[in-house]
Structures are given as structure tokens and as C-alpha cells.
TORKOL-4160 file (C-alpha; in steps of 0.2 Angstrom, whole numbers, padded with zeros to 4 digits, m for minus):
368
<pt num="1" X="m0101" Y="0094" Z="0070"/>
<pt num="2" X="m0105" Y="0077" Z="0065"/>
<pt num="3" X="m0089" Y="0064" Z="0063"/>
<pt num="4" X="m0085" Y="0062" Z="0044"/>
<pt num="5" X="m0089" Y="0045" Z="0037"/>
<pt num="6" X="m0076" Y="0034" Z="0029"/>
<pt num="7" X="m0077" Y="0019" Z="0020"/>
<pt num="8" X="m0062" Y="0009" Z="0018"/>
<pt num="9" X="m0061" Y="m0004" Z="0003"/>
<pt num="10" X="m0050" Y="m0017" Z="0005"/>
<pt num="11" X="m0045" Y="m0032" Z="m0009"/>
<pt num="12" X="m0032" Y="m0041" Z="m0016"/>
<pt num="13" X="m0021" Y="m0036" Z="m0033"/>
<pt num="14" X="m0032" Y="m0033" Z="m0046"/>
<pt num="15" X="m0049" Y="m0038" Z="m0040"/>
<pt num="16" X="m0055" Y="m0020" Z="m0045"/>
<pt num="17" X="m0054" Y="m0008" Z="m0030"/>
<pt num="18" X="m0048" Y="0006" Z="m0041"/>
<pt num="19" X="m0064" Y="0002" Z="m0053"/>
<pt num="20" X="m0073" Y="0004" Z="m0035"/>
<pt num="21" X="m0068" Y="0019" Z="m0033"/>
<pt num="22" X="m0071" Y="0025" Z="m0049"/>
<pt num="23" X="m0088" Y="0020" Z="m0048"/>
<pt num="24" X="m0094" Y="0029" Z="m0033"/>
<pt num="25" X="m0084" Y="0042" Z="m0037"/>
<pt num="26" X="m0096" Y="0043" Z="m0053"/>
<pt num="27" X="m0112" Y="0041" Z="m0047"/>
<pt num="28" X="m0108" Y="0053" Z="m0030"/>
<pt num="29" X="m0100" Y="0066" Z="m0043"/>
<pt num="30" X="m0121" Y="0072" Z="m0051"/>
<pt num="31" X="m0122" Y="0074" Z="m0031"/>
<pt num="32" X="m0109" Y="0087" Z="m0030"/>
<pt num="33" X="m0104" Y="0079" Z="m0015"/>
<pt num="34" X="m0084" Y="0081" Z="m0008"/>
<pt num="35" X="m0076" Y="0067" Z="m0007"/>
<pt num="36" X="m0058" Y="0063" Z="m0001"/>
<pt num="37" X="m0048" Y="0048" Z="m0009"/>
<pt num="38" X="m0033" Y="0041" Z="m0001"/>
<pt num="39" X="m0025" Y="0027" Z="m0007"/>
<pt num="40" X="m0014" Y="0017" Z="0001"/>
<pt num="41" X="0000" Y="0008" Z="m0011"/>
<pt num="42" X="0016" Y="m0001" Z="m0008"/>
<pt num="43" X="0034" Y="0007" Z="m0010"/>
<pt num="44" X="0035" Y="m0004" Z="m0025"/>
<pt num="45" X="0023" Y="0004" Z="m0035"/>
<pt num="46" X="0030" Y="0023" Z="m0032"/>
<pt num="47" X="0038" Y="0029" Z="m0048"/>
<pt num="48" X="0028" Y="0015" Z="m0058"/>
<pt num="49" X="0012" Y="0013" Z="m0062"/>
<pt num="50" X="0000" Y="0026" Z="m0059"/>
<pt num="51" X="m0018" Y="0022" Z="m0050"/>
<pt num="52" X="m0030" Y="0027" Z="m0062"/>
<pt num="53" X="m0043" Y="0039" Z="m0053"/>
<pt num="54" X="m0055" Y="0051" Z="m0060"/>
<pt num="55" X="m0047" Y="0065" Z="m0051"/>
<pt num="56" X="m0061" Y="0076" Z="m0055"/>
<pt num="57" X="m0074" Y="0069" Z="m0047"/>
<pt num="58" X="m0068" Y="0070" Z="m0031"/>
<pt num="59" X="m0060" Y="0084" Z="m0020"/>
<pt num="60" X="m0044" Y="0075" Z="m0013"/>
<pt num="61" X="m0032" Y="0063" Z="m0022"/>
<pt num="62" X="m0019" Y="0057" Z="m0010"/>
<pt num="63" X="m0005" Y="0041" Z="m0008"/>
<pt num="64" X="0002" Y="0034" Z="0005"/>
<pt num="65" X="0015" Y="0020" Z="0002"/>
<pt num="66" X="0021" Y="0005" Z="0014"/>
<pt num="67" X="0038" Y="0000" Z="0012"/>
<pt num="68" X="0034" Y="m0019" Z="0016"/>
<pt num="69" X="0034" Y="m0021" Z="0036"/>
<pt num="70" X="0014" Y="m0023" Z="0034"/>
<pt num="71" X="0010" Y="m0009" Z="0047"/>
<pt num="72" X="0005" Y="0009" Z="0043"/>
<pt num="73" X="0018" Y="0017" Z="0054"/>
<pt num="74" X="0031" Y="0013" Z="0039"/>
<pt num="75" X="0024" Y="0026" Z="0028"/>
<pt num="76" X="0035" Y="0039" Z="0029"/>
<pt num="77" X="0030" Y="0049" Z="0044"/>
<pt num="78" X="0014" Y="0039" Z="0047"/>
<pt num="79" X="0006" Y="0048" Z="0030"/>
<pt num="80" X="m0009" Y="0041" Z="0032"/>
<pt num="81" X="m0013" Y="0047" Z="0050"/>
<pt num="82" X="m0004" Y="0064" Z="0047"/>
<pt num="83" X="m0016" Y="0066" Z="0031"/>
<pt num="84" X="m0031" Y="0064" Z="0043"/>
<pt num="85" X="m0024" Y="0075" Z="0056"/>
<pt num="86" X="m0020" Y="0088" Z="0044"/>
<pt num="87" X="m0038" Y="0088" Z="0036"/>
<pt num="88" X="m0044" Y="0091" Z="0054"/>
<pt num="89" X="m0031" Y="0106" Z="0057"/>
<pt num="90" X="m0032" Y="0112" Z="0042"/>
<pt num="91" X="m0052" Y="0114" Z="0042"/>
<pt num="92" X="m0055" Y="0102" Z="0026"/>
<pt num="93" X="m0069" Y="0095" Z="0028"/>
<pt num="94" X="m0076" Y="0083" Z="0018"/>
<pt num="95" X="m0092" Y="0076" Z="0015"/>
<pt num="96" X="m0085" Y="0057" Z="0014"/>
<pt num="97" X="m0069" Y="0049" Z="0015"/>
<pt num="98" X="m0064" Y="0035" Z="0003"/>
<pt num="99" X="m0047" Y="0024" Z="0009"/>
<pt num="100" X="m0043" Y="0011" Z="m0005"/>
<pt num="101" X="m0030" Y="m0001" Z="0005"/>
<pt num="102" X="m0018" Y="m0009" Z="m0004"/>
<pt num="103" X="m0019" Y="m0027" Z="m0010"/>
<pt num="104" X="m0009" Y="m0036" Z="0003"/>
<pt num="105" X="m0012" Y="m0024" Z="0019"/>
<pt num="106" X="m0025" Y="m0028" Z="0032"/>
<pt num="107" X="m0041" Y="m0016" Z="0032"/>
<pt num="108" X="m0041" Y="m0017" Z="0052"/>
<pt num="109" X="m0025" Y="m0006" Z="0052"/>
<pt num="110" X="m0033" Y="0007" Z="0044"/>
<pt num="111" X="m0049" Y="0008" Z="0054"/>
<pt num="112" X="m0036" Y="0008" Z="0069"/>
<pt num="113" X="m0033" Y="0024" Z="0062"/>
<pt num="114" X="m0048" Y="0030" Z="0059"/>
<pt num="115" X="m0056" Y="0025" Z="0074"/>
<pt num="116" X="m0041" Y="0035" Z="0085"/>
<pt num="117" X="m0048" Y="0050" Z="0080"/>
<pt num="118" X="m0068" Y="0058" Z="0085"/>
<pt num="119" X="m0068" Y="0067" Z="0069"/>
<pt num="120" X="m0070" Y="0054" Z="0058"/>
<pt num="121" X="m0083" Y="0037" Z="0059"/>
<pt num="122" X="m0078" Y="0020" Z="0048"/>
<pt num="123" X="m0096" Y="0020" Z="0038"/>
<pt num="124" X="m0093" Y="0003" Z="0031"/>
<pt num="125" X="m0079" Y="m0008" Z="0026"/>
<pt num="126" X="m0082" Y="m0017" Z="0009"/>
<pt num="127" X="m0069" Y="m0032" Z="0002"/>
<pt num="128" X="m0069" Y="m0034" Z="m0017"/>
<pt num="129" X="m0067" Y="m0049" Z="m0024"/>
<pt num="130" X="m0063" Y="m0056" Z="m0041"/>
<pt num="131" X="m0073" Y="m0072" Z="m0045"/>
<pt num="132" X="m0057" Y="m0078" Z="m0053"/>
<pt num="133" X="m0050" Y="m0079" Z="m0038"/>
<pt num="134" X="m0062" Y="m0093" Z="m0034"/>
<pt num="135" X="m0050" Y="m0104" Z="m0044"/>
<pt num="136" X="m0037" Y="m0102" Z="m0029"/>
<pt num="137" X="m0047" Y="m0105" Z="m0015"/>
<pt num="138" X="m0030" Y="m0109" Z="m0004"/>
<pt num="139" X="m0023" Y="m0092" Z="m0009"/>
<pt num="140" X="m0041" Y="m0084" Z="m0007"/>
<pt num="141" X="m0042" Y="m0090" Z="0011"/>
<pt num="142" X="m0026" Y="m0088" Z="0018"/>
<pt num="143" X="m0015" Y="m0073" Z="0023"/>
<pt num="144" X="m0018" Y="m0056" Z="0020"/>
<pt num="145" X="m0032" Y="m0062" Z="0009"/>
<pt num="146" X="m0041" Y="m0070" Z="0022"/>
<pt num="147" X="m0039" Y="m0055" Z="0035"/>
<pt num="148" X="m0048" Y="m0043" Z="0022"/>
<pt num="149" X="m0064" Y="m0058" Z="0020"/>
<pt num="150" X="m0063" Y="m0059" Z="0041"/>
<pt num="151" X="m0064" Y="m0040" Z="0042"/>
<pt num="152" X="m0079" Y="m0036" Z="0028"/>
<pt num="153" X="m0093" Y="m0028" Z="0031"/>
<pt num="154" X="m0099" Y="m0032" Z="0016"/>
<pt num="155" X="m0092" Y="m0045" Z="0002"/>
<pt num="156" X="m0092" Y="m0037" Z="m0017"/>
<pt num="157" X="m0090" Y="m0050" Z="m0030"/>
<pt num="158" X="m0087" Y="m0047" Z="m0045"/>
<pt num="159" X="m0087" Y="m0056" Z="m0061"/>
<pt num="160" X="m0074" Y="m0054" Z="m0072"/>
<pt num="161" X="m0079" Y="m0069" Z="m0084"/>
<pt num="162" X="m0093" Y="m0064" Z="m0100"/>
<pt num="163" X="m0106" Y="m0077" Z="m0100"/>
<pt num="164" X="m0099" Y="m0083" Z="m0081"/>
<pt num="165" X="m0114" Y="m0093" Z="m0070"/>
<pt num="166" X="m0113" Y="m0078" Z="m0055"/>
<pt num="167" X="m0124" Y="m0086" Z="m0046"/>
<pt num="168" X="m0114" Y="m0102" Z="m0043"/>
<pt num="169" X="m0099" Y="m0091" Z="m0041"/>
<pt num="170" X="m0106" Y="m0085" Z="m0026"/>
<pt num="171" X="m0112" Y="m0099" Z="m0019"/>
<pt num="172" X="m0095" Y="m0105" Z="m0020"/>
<pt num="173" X="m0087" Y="m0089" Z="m0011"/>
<pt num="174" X="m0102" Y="m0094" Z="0002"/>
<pt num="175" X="m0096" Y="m0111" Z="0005"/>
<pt num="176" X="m0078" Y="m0105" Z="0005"/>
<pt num="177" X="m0085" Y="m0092" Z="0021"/>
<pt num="178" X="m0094" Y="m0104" Z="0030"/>
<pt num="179" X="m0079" Y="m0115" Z="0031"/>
<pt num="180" X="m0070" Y="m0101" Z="0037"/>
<pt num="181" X="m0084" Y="m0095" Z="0051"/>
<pt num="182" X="m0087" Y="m0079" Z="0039"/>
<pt num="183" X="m0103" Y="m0075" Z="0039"/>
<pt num="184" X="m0104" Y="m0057" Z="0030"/>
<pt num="185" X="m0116" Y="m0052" Z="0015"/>
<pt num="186" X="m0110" Y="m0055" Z="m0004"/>
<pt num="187" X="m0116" Y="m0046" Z="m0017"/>
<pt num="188" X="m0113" Y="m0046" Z="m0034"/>
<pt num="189" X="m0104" Y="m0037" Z="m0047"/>
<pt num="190" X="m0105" Y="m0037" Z="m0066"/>
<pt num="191" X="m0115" Y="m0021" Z="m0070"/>
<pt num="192" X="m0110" Y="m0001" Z="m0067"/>
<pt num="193" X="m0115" Y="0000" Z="m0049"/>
<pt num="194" X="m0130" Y="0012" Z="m0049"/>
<pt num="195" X="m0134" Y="0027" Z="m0032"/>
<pt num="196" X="m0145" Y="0015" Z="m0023"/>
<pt num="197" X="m0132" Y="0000" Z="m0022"/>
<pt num="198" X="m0117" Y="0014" Z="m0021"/>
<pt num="199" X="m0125" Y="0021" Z="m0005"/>
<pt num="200" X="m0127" Y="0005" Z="0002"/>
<pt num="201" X="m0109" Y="0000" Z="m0001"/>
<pt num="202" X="m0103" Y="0016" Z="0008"/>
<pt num="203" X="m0113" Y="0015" Z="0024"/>
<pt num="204" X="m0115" Y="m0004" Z="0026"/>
<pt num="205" X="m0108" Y="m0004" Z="0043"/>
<pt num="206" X="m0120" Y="m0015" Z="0052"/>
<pt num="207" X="m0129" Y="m0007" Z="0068"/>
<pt num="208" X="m0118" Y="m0012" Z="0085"/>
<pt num="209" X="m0104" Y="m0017" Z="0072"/>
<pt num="210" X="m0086" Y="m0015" Z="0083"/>
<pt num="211" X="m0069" Y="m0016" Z="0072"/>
<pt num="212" X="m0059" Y="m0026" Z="0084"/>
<pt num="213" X="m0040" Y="m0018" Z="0077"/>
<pt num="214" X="m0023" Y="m0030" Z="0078"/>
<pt num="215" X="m0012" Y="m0021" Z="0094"/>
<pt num="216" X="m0003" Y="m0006" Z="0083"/>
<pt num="217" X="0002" Y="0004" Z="0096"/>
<pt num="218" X="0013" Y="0010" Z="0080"/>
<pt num="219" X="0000" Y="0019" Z="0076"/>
<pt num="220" X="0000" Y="0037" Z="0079"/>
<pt num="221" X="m0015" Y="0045" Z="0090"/>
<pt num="222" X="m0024" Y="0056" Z="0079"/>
<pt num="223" X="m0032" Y="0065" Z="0092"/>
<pt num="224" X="m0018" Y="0068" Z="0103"/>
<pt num="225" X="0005" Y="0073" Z="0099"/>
<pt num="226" X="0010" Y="0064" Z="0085"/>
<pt num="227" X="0025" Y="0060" Z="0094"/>
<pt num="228" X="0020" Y="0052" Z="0109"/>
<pt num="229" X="0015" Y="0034" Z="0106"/>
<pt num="230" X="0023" Y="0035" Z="0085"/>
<pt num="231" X="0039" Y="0022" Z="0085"/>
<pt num="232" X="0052" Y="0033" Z="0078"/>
<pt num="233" X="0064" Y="0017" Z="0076"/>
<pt num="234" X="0059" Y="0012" Z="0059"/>
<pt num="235" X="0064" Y="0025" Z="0045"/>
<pt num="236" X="0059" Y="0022" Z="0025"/>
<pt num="237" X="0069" Y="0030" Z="0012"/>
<pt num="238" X="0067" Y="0031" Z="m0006"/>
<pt num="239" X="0080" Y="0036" Z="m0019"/>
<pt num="240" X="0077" Y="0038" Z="m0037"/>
<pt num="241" X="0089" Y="0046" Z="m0048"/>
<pt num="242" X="0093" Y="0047" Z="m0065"/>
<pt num="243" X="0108" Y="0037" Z="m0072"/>
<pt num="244" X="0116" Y="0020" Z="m0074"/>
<pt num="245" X="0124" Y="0011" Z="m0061"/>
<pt num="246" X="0141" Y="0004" Z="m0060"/>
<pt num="247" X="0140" Y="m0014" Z="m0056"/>
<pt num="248" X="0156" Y="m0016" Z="m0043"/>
<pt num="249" X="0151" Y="0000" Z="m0035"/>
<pt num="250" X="0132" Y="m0005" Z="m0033"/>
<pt num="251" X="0136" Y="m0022" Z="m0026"/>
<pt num="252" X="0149" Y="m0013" Z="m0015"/>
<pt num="253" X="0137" Y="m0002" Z="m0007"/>
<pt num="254" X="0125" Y="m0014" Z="m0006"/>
<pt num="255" X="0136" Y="m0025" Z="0006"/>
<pt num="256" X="0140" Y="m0010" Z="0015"/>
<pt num="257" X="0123" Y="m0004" Z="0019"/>
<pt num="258" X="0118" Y="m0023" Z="0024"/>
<pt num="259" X="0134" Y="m0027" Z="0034"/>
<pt num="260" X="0128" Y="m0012" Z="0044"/>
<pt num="261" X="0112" Y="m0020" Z="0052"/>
<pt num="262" X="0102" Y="m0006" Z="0049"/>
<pt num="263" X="0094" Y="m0011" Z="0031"/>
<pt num="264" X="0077" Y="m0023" Z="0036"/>
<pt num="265" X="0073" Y="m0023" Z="0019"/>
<pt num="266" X="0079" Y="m0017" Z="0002"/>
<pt num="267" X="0073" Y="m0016" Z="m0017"/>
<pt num="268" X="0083" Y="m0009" Z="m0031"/>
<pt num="269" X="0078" Y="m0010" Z="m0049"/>
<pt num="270" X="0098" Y="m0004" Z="m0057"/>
<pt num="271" X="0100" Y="m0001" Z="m0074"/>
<pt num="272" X="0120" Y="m0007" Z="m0080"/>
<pt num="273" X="0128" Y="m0008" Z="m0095"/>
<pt num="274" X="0135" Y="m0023" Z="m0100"/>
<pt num="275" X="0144" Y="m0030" Z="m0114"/>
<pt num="276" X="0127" Y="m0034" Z="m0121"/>
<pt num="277" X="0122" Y="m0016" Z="m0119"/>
<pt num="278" X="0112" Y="m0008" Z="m0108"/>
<pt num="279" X="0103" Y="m0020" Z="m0093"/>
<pt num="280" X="0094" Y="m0019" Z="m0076"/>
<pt num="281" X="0100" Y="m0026" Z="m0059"/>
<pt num="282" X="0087" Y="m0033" Z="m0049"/>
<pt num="283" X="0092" Y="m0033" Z="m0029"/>
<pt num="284" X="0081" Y="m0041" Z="m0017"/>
<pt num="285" X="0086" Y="m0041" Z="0000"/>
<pt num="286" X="0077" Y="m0046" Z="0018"/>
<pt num="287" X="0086" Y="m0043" Z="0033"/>
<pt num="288" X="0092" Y="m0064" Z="0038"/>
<pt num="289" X="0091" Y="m0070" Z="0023"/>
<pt num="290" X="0102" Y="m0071" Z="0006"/>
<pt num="291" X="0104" Y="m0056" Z="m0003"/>
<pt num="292" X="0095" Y="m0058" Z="m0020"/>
<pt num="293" X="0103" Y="m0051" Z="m0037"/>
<pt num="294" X="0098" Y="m0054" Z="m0052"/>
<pt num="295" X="0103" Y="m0046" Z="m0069"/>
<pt num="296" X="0092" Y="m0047" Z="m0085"/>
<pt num="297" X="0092" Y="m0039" Z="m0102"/>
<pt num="298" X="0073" Y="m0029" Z="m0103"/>
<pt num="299" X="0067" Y="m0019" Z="m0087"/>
<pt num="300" X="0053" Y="m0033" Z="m0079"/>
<pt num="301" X="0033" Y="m0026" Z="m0082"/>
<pt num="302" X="0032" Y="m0031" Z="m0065"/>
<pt num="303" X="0040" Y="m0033" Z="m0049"/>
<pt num="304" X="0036" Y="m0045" Z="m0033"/>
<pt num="305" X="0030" Y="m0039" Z="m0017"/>
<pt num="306" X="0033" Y="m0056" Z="m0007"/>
<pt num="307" X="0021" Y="m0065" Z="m0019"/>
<pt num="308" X="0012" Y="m0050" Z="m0026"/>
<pt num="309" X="0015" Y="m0044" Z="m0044"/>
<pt num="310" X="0018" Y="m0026" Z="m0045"/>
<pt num="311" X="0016" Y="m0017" Z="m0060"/>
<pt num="312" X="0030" Y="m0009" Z="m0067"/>
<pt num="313" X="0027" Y="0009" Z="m0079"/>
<pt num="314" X="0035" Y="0028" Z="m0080"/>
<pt num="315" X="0038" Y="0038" Z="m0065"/>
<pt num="316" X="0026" Y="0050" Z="m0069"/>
<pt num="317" X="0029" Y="0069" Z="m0063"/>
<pt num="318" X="0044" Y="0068" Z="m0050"/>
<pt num="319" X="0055" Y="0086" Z="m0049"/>
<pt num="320" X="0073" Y="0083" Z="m0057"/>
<pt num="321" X="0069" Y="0065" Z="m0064"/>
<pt num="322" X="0068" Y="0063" Z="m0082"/>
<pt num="323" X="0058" Y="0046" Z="m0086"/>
<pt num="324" X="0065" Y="0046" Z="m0102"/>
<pt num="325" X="0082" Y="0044" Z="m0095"/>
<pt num="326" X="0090" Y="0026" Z="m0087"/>
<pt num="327" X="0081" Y="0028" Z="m0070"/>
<pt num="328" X="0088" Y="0020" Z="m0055"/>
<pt num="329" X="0074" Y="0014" Z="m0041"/>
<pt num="330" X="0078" Y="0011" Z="m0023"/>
<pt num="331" X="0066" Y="0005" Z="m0008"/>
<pt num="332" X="0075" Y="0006" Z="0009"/>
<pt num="333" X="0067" Y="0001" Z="0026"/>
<pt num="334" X="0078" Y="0003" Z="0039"/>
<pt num="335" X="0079" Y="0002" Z="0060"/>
<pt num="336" X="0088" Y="m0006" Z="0073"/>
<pt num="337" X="0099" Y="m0021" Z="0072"/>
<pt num="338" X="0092" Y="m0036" Z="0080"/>
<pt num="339" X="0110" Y="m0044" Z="0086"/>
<pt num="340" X="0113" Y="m0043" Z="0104"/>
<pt num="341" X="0125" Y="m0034" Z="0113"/>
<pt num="342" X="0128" Y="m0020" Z="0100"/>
<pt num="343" X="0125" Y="m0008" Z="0112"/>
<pt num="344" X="0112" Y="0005" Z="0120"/>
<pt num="345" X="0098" Y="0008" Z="0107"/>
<pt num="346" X="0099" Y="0025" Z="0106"/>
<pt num="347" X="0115" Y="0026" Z="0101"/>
<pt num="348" X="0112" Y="0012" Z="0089"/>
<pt num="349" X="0098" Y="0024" Z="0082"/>
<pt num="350" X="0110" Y="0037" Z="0083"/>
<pt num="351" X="0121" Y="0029" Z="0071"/>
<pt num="352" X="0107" Y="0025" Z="0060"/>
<pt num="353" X="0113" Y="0030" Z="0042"/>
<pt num="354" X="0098" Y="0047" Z="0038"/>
<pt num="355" X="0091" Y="0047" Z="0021"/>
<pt num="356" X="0103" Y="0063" Z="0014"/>
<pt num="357" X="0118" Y="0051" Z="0019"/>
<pt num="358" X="0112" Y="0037" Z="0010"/>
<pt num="359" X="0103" Y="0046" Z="m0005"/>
<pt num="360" X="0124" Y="0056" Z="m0006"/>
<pt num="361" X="0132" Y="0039" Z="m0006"/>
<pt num="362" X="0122" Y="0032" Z="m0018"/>
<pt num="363" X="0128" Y="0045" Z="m0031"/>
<pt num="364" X="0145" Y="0036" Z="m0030"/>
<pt num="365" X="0140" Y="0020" Z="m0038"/>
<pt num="366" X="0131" Y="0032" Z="m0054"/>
<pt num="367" X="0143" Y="0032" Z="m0070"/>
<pt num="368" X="0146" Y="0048" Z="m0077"/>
């Protein structure tokens, strides 16, 4: 049986992968072809705003979320590589895979994953790009942005401006390439993409093309146990409830939890009331550096990533959360301290507060 082809789209916040994905999804739908979308988001964006995809023309929606360490294996579980694995157990087979990264993750982590597995083929690797970006070349060339340009198959640009000279814009985004030794293809964007250009966006993986991956021995092997290479160390916990938070109490737990060494980063979106009334406690918090708190009047639209706005909406469908109610948000990544001479690490993992522990504390810091 011949691999199944996957095409990863990769792209920073807001260039218009989701758009992408829509549109292929729309012009493969007359073909009654079945095809799989898995889209990868950070923690920051569960219970807020939903990607838009049109469900119904494909035969798999899934999500994956990162909880901020930049590597795969902090889904919970490894989702991503489970998902693949379970498609293959399960005998779901697909006529093409679709894997819409998120806007600050590397593409080459996710055709590590694809690539550990013979049942599946990486069919192209396309970067969208928004020509406004071209106004930030720094931001555009640097970082995470610049791993998704280095790893491109192809380069989609697309025009967000009416009346914009697209030519010139992609003469720019060439100049900008060739300072940077990148020499893939750009092709333009400010039309409905049509079958011919869809299909050549889907398989664009040039003959003799190798994705050289970053190490991630995190990664789990998809073809072999799940267990045996997967680092168990790092554990990522999510806790939403419905409720306000007592302030004391929150900021209590919050230092307990730190002061443990376990937490390696934490985001908390608390809603408190005040003497003004009803307010939300923003908590920030990177293992080494100073916890961050921050109280404000409205709930933000948006929430930071490290520099990337998240947009901040309901929660959607989530068994026994009501999104009507004050919802508290929390966004735990945890693993071993980094202090020496704490001990051996297995009883330092031991030790390591599980997600029913932390998700039964946190019910003391909720008013009645």
C-alpha cells in the first residue's frame, strides 16, 4: 500500500493558513477525495478562539496543542504522533494528510514525525506569507519566522493590501531570501486558488528533496513502542473550571506550585472580584524568571505567547464548563528541577505533582 502523502503548512499568526486550508479543502471537496486536517495550536488558544475549518469538507478535524517548550513531545502524550499512529492501527486511511503547524513552531519538527513512520510521505511543505509582513523584514527573518522560510518547499504570498503592486512585493520577499541563502519558489496569492495551483501546492516537494529535521529524539517513533525513545519527564496540564478566584488563595498556590521547581512554565487568565467588581488576574510565569501578575478590569481579546498575540474568545463545547459563567484558565508545563543536588531523578519525578493533584488543589483558591 502506497505511503499516504502529507503536506504540512507552516506560517506565522495570521498570514492565512487556516484560509489555506480552507481552500484546498474546497477545490479537493467536487473530488470527493478524504482528507485529514490536523492542526497544531498552542495551549494558549485551547478554550478560546476556535480555528475556523470547513469541517465538512474533509474526513478528519483534529488539534494538537503545545504548551510553549517549542517541541512536539509537549503535547499531551505526544498527540500528534499518537494521531498518526492511531490512523495507522485503526485502519483509517486517508487519501491525503493536511498538518497546519502553528504560528511560531518549526515545520521540520513535524516532518520529523512524519518522516519516523513508512506509512505516511511529506508531499510538500508550503510557508504562507503575508505581504504585510514585508514591512518587518527583521521580524520576518529572524526566529521561528525564519526556520518556516528556511524549511519551504515552496513560498505562498499573499496579498492582503487591495490595489497592492504584488509584483514588487515579491521581488522584495526575493531580496529578503537571497540575503538569507533561500532560494525556494514564491508564488503569489490574491485570488481563490484554483485545482491546477492547489495540486501543485500539495505535492511541491522537489524530486531528491531531504527534510534535514533538528535532533528531537523527543519525538516518539511511530513505527516502533511509543514508550521507548518518548521523554516521559515533561508533563502538560490544563485546568479549566468555572468560578471566580480568591486572590490571596491564588497567589498562595501560585508560590507553592513555583517554590516546588516542578512548574517550567505557567499561564493563568483569573477572574477576581474586586471592589470595582468583577476583574481578571493575568499570571505569567517562566521557570528563572519573575513571576508576572497583572490585574485588569475587561478580560484581554488577546493573550501573548512570548511575542505572539493569541486570540482570546469562548470555550466552545468542553463537558461541565459553562462559557457563560466566570471561567478560570490555566496552562501548566511541568518537569524536573534544574537545581543540583535535589536528588536522584526518579524520585524527583516521583514527586512530581500529577494533573488530578493539581487540578483538586486548585478548587481551593475558587469562591463559593
Amino acid at each position: 500500500m502506497d505511503p499516504i502523502p502529507v503536506t504540512i503548512i507552516a506560517g506565522s499568526f495570521a498570514c492565512g493558513k487556516t484560509t489555506l486550508c480552507n481552500q484546498l479543502l474546497g477545490t479537493l471537496g467536487p473530488a470527493q477525495r478524504n482528507v485529514a486536517v490536523i492542526s497544531h495550536r498552542f495551549a494558549e488558544e485551547y478554550a478560546c478562539q476556535p480555528v475556523v475549518l470547513h469541517e465538512s469538507h474533509c474526513g478528519l478535524l483534529e488539534e494538537v496543542y503545545d504548551y510553549g517548550s517549542g517541541c512536539l513531545c509537549c503535547t499531551p502524550g505526544g498527540e500528534l504522533n499518537q494521531r498518526l499512529n492511531n490512523m495507522m492501527m485503526w485502519g483509517e486511511r486517508y487519501d491525503h494528510v493536511l498538518i497546519r503547524t502553528g504560528p511560531a513552531a518549526d515545520p521540520l519538527l513535524f516532518a520529523d514525525a512524519v518522516q519516523r513512520s513508512s506509512a505516511y510521505r511529506i508531499s510538500g511543505l508550503v510557508t504562507v506569507v503575508d505581504s504585510a509582513m514585508l514591512c518587518f523584514s527583521e521580524q520576518l527573518v529572524s526566529g521561528s519566522s525564519l526556520e518556516q522560510l528556511r524549511a519551504a518547499d515552496v513560498l505562498l504570498l499573499r496579498s492582503s493590501k487591495v490595489g497592492e503592486d504584488v509584483e514588487a512585493a515579491r521581488e522584495e520577499l526575493q531580496k529578503l531570501l537571497r540575503m538569507q541563502d533561500i532560494d525556494a519558489p514564491v508564488l503569489l496569492w490574491n485570488a481563490p486558488i484554483d485545482r491546477s495551483v492547489a495540486m501543485s501546492l500539495l505535492y511541491c516537494r522537489p524530486d531528491g528533496r531531504e527534510y534535514i529535521c533538528k535532533p528531537s529524539s523527543l519525538v516518539p517513533n511511530l513505527a516502533g513502542n511509543l514508550g521507548t525513545i518518548h521523554d516521559t519527564n515533561f508533563k502538560a496540564i490544563q485546568i479549566v473550571e468555572n468560578g471566580t478566584a480568591d486572590m490571596q488563595a491564588s497567589l498562595k498556590w501560585t508560590a507553592s506550585l513555583l517554590s516546588q521547581g516542578f512548574c517550567v512554565r505557567m499561564k493563568a487568565l483569573l477572574p477576581v472580584q474586586t471592589e470595582n467588581g468583577l476583574c481578571t488576574l493575568l499570571v505569567n510565569a517562566t521557570r528563572g524568571h519573575i513571576l508576572e501578575q497583572t490585574l485588569v478590569i475587561e478580560p484581554p481579546t488577546q493573550i501573548l505567547m512570548g511575542d505572539l498575540k493569541m486570540l482570546v474568545g469562548n470555550i466552545g463545547q468542553l463537558d461541565g464548563v459553562d462559557p457563560e459563567k466566570p471561567l478560570c484558565r490555566m496552562f501548566l508545563l511541568l518537569g524536573p528541577p534544574m537545581a543540583k543536588g535535589l536528588g536522584d531523578l526518579d524520585e524527583l519525578l516521583k514527586s512530581m505533582p500529577s494533573s488530578v493533584d493539581l487540578a483538586d488543589s486548585f478548587l481551593s483558591v475558587l469562591t463559593a
